[in-house]
C-alpha positions in Angstrom: 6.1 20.7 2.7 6.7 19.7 6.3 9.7 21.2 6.8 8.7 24.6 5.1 5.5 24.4 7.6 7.9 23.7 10.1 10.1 26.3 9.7 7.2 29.2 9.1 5.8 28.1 12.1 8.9 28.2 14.0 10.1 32.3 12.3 6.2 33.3 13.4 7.7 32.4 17.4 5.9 29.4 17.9 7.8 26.6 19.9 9.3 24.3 18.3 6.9 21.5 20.4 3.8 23.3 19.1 5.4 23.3 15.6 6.6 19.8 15.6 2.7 18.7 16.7 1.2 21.2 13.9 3.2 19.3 11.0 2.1 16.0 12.8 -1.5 16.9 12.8 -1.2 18.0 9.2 0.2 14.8 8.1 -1.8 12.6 9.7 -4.9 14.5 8.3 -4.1 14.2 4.5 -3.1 10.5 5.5 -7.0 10.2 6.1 -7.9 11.9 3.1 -5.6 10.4 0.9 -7.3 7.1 2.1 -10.6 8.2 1.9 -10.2 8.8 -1.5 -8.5 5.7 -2.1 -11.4 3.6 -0.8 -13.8 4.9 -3.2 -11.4 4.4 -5.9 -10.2 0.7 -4.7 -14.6 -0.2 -4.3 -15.0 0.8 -7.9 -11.7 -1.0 -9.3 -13.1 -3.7 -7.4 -16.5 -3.7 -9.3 -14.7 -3.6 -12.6 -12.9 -6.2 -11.9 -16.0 -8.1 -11.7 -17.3 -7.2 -14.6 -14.7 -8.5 -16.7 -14.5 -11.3 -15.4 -18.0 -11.8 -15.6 -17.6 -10.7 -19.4 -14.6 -12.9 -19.9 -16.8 -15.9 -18.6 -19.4 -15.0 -20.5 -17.3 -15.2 -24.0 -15.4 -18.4 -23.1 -19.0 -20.2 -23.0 -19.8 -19.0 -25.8 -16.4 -19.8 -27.6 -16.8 -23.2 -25.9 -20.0 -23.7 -27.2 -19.6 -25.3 -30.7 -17.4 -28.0 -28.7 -20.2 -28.5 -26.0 -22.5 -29.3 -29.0 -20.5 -31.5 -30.9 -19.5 -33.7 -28.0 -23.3 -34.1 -27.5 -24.8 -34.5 -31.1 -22.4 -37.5 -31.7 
């Protein structure tokens, strides 16, 4: 994409400084975007995460359990 940019800006007589700082500006906008977007993504991977492992504590007590109560009612 950045060369096509480059070169449409370059056949509509624009320097090829202004171009060059165009396609810059371009890229480092979607840059931010892309990692806006990713944070929002990564915070809710992040909280699913949690819940299973909360969940997979959760069923190892109560898989442990029947051990727990033998060792005490003996």
């Amino acid at each position: 994409m950045q060369i096509k940019l480059f070169r449409a800006l370059k056949a509509a007589n624009v320097s090829e400084d202004a171009a060059a700082e165009v396609v810059e500006a371009i890229e480092e906008y979607i840059a931010v975007k892309v990692q806006e977007a990713n944070k929002a993504l990564e915070s809710k991977l992040t909280a699913q995460t949690w819940v299973i492992g909360a969940v997979g504590f959760v069923l190892a007590i109560i898989g442990l359990a029947p051990a727990f109560i033998k060792m005490f009612t003996h």
